[in-house]
FIVOBA-976482 format. One record per residue (C-alpha): residue number from 1; residue in three letters; x, y, z. Coordinates in pm, whole numbers. Each point is the difference from the previous one (the first is absolute). Example, Ala and Ser with C-alpha at 12.3 -4.5 7.8 and 13.67 -1.06 7.14 Angstrom:
REM FIVOBA-976482
seq; type; east; north; up
1; ALA; 1230; -450; 780
2; SER; 137; 344; -66
//
This chain:
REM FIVOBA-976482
seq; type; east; north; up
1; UNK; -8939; -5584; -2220
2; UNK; 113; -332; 101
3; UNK; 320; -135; 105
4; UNK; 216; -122; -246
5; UNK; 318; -144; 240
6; UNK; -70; -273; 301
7; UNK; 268; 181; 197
8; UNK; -147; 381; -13
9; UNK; -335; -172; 185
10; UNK; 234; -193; 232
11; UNK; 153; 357; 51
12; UNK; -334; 138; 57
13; UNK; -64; -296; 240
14; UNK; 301; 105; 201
15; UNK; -79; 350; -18
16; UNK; -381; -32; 151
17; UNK; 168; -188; 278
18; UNK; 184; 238; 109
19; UNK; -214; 234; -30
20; UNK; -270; -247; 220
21; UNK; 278; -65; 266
22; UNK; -24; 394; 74
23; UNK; -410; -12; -26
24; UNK; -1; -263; 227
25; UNK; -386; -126; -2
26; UNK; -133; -230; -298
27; UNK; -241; 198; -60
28; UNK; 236; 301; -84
29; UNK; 204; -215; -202
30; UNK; -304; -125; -224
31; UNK; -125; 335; 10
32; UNK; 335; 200; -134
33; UNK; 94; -284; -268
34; UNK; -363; 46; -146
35; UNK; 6; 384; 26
36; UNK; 361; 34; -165
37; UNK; -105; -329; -255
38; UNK; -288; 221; -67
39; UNK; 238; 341; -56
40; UNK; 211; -226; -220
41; UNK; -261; -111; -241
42; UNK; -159; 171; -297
43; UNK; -308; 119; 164
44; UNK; -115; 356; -99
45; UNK; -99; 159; 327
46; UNK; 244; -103; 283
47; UNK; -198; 116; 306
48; UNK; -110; -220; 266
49; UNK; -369; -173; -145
50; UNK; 129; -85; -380
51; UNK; 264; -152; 189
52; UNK; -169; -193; 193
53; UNK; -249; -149; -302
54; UNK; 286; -58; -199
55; UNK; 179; -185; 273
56; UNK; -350; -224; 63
57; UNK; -114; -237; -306
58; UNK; -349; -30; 190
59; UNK; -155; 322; 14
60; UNK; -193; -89; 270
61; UNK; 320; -31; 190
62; UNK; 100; 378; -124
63; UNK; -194; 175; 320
64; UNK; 182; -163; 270
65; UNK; 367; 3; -182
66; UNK; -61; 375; -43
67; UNK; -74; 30; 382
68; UNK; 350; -175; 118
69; UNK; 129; 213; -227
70; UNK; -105; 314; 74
71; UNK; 47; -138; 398
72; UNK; 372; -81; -133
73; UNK; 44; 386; -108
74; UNK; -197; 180; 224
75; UNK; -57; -164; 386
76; UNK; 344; -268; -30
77; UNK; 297; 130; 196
78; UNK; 277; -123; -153
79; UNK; 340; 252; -66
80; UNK; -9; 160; -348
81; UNK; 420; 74; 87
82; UNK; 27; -364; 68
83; UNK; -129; -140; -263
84; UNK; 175; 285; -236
85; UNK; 313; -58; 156
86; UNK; 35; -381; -127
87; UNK; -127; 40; -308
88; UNK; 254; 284; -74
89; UNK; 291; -240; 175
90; UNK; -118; -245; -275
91; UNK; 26; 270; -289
92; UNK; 300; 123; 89
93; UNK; 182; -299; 26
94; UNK; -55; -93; -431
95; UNK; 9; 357; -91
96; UNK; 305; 94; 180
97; UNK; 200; -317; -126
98; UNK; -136; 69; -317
99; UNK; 88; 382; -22
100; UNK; 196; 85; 239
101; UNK; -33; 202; 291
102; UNK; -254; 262; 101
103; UNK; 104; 340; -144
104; UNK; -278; 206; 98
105; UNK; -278; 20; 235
106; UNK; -309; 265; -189
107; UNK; -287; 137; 231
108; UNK; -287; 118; -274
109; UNK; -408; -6; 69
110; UNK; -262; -57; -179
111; UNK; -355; 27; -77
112; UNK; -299; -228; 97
113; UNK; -277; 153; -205
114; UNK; -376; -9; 209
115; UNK; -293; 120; -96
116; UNK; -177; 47; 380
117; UNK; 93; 164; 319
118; UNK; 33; -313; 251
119; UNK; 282; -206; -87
120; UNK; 275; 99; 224
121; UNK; 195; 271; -27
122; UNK; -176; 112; -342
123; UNK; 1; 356; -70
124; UNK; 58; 247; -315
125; UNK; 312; -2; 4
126; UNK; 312; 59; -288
127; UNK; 137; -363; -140
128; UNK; 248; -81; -249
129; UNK; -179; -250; -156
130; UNK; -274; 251; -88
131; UNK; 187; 284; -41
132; UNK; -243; 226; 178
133; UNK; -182; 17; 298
134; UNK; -283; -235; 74
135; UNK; -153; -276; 213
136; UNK; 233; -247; 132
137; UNK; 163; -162; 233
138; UNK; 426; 22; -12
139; UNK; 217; -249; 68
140; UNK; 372; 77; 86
141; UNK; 253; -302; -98
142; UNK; 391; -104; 37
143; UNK; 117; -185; -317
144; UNK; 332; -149; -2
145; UNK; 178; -16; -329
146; UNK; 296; -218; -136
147; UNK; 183; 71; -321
148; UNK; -283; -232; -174
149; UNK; -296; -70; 281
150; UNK; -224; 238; 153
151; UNK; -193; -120; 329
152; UNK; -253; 219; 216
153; UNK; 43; -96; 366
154; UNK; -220; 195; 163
155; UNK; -309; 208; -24
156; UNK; -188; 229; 252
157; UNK; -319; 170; -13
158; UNK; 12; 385; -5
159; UNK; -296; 146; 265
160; UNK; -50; 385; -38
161; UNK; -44; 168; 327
162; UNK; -412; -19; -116
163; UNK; 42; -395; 73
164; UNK; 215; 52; 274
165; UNK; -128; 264; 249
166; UNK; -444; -141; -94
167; UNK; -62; -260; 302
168; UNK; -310; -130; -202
169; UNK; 200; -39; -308
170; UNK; 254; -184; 205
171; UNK; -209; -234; 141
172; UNK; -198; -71; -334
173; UNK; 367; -74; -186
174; UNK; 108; -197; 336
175; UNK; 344; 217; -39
176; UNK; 177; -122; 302
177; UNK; 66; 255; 312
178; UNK; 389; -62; -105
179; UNK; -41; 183; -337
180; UNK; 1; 341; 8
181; UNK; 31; 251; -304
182; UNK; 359; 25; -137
183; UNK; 98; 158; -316
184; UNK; 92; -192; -347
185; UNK; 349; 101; 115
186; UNK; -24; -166; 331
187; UNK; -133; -321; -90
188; UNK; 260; -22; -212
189; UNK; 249; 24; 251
190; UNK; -235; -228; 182
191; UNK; 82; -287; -259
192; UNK; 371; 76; -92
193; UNK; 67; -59; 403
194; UNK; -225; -321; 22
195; UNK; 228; -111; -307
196; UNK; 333; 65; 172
197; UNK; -133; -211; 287
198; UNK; -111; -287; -233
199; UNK; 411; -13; -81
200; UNK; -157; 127; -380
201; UNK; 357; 80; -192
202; UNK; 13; 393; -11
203; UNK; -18; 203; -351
204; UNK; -18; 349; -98
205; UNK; -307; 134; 49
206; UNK; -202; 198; -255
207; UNK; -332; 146; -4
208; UNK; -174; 337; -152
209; UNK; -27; 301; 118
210; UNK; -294; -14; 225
211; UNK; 286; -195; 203
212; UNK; 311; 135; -77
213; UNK; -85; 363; 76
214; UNK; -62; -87; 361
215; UNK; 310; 117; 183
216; UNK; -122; -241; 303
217; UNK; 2; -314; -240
218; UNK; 349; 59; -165
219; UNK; 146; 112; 408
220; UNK; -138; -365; 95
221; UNK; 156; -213; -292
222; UNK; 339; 160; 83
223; UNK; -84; -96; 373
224; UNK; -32; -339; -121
225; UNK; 299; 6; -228
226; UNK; -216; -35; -294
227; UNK; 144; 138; -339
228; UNK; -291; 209; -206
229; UNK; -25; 97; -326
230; UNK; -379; 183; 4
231; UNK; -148; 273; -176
232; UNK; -127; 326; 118
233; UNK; -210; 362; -93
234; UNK; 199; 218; -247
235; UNK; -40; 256; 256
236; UNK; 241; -195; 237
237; UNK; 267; 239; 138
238; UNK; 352; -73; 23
239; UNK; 377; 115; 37
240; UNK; 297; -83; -210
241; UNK; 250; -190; 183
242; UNK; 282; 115; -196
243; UNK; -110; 429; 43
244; UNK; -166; 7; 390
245; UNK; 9; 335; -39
246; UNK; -243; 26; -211
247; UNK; -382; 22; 58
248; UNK; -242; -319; -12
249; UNK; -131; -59; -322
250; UNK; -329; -162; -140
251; UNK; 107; -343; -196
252; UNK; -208; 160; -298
253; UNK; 178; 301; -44
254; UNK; 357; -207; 44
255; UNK; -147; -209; -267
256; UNK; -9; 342; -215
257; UNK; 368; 15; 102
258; UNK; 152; -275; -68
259; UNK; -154; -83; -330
260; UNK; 85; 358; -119
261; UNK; 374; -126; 142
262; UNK; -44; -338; -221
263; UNK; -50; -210; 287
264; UNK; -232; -244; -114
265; UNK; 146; -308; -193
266; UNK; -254; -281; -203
267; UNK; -28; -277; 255
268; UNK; -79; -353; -129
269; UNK; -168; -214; 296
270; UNK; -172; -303; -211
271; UNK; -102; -135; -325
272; UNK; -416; 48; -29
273; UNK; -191; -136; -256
274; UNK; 168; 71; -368
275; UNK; 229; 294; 172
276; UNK; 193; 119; 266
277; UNK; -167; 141; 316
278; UNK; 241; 327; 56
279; UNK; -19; 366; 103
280; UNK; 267; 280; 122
281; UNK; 115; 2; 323
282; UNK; 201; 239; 228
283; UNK; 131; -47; 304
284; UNK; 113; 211; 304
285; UNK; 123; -54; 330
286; UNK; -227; 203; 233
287; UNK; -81; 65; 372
288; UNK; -362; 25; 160
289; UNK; 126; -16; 363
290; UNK; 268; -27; 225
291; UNK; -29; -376; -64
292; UNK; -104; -34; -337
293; UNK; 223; 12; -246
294; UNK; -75; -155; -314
295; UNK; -45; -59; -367
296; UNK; -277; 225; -226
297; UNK; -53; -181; -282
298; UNK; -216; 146; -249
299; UNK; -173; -141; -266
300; UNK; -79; 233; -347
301; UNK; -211; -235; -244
302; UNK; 81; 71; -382
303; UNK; -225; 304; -157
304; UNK; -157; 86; 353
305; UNK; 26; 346; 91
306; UNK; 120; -82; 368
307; UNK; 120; -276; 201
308; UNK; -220; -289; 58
309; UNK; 156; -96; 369
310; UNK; 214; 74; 249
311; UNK; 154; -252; 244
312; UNK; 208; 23; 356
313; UNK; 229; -282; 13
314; UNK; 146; -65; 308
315; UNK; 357; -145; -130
316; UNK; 336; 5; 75
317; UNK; 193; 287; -196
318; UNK; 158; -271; -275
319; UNK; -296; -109; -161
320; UNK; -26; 41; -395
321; UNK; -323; 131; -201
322; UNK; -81; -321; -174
323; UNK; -10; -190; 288
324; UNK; -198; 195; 206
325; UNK; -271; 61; -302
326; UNK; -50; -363; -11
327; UNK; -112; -37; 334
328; UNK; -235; 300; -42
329; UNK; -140; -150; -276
330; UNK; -79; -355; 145
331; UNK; -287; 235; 214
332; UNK; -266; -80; -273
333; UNK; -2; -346; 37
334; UNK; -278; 13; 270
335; UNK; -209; 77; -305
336; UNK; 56; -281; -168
337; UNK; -86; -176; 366
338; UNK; -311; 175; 62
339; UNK; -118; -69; -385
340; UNK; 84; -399; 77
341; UNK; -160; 22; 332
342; UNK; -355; 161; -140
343; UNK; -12; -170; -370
344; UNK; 113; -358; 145
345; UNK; -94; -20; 378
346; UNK; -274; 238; 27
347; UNK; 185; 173; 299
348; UNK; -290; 288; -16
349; UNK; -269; -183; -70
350; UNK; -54; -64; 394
351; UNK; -384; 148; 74
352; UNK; -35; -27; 370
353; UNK; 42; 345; 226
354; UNK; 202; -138; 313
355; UNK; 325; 54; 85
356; UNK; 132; -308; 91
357; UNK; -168; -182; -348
358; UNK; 193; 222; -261
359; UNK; 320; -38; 218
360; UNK; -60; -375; -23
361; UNK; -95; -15; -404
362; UNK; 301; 202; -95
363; UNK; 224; -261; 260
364; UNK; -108; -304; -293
365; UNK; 13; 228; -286
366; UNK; 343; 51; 79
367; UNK; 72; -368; 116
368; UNK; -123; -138; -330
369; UNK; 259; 268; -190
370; UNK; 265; -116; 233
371; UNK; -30; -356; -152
372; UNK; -14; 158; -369
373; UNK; 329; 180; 80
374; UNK; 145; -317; 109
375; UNK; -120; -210; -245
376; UNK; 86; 258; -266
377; UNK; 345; 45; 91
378; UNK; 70; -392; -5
379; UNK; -156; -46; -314
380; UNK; 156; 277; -215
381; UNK; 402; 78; 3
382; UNK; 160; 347; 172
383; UNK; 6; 244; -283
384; UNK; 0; 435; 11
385; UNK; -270; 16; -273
386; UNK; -242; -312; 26
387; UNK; -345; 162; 128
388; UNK; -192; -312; 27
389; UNK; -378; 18; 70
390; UNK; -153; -208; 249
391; UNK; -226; -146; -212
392; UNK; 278; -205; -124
393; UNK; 39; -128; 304
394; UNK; -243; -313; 38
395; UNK; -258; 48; 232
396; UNK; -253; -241; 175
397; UNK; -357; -19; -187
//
């Protein structure tokens, strides 16, 4: 698609340059402004050789621009959280004086479907965006979320222990001696504390229940003062802060409770497509440990025979129902960032096997959606229930 306003390529001037002061080299610059030109444009297969030949008019020329870029990706060392961290100040400047400040900060994964055994950190392994187990790699984000914008920040390779503990297979992947295995959990915490040192504008933070139901996770967001609202097992155990006497309790069966005690009231969160999105929701202040207390918020979807979620929200005690199930709820935007990030920037179509390549593909993929969140929130007005796609916003041919 081609431009249709003088000042959005004058923007995307100013934004390569920015992006170049942090490269540094020329060639870097020339290199990432053809490799994100070429993840803007309407090729097909976004990996690193269709790239290239669409990027060179001669094809004789196509070779040697697919060897500086695969040089770019693979052998360059240039910072992937450098050049992430100015194109998300860049972002967050239009989106945030657009919509308003950053309400929530969602840690999700997702699946990088492979079809071999050598591309790092591939394994069968259970993805969302499958929904089953099978070969893939999984990559673990932080997405920060207005009222209107959603922007993924960050993004880290998950290595099972398999990758981690095989010296050949480190070597191969040229993982660096620094990385060592860490669980989806812990490279989450990994990103949320890089953020806070960036000066990145706290939110809640939300994620599933592969996150959520690690006591260790939620103990180091309250260390960091971080309000929570995630989700976690039905078989979760917990006290009633208003009867300590009695025994702990799964949050299933005090589902069973409370909705045989009329607990659960319709919740309205947004308008979807034609109709409401709503469900019934109960909540219940709760205790896990001497210092968690919090809110168990639990979701019961209309004609389903049990609850569909269950959430630990670490808030203080004065907090009403529809407020808190609004924040929940903005956790499934990621999808909607993971769909733009595969349909329009190919963000797994990378084919190479190393390490420090996929790292450096996914840093551009998400550079290039930092610009479409900025350009997007300039060019359409603040508004609860626009849901704008981005290919309305004009991109470069």
């Amino acid at each position: 698609m081609a431009f249709t306003s003088g000042a959005a390529a004058g923007r995307l001037e100013q934004f390569f340059q920015a992006i170049g002061d942090v490269l540094g080299t020329p060639q870097r610059r020339a290199s990432f402004a053809t490799y994100a030109m070429g993840l803007f444009s309407a090729a097909e297969r976004k990996s690193v050789e269709p790239l290239a030949v669409h990027a060179c008019p001669d094809p004789h020329e196509a070779d040697a621009a697919h060897q500086r870029l695969l040089h770019f990706l693979v052998d360059s060392q240039w910072s992937d959280h450098a050049v992430r961290r100015t194109a998300n100040t860049y972002a967050l400047a239009a989106m945030t004086e657009q919509g308003g400040p950053i309400e929530a900060w969602i840690i999700d994964d997702t699946g990088f479907l492979k079809q071999g055994k050598h591309s790092v950190g591939v394994q069968r392994q259970y993805t969302g965006s499958a929904g089953k187990i099978t070969n893939c790699q999984i990559g673990v984000s932080l997405t920060l979320a207005t009222h209107t914008e959603h922007l993924p920040i960050d993004f880290q390779l998950y290595l099972p222990e398999s990758w981690t503990s095989d010296p050949a297979r480190r070597k191969e992947a040229r993982i660096p001696p620094v990385v060592q295995f860490q669980t989806k959990p812990e490279l989450a915490l990994a990103m949320i504390r890089r953020a806070l040192l960036d000066g990145v504008s706290p939110g809640v933070v939300l994620a599933d229940s592969a996150y959520g139901s690690s006591s260790d996770f939620r103990r180091e967001l309250r260390q960091l003062r971080l309000r929570y609202a995630v989700a976690v097992n039905p078989t979760t155990k917990v006290e009633l802060v208003d009867q300590p006497e009695r025994p702990s309790v799964s949050v299933s069966a005090l589902a069973t409770e409370l909705a045989a005690a009329g607990a659960f009231r319709r919740c309205t969160w947004r308008e979807g497509t034609g109709h409401p999105m709503w469900a019934r929701f109960a909540m219940q202040r709760v205790q896990l440990s001497e210092d968690e207390e919090v809110w168990l918020l639990i979701e019961w979807r209309n004609g389903e025979a049990e609850p569909a979620n269950y959430f630990l929200a670490w808030f203080p005690r004065r907090f009403t129902r529809t407020s808190l199930v609004r924040i929940v709820m903005q956790r499934w935007r990621t999808e909607r960032a993971y769909e733009d990030l595969k349909g329009e920037l190919g963000l797994d179509h990378y084919e190479g096997r190393r390490f420090p390549g996929w790292h450096h593909h996914v840093t551009v993929a998400l550079a290039c959606y930092a610009f479409l969140v900025a350009e997007r929130s300039r060019r359409f007005p603040p508004s609860a229930s626009r849901s704008v796609a981005y290919g309305e916003v004009p991109l470069p041919a």
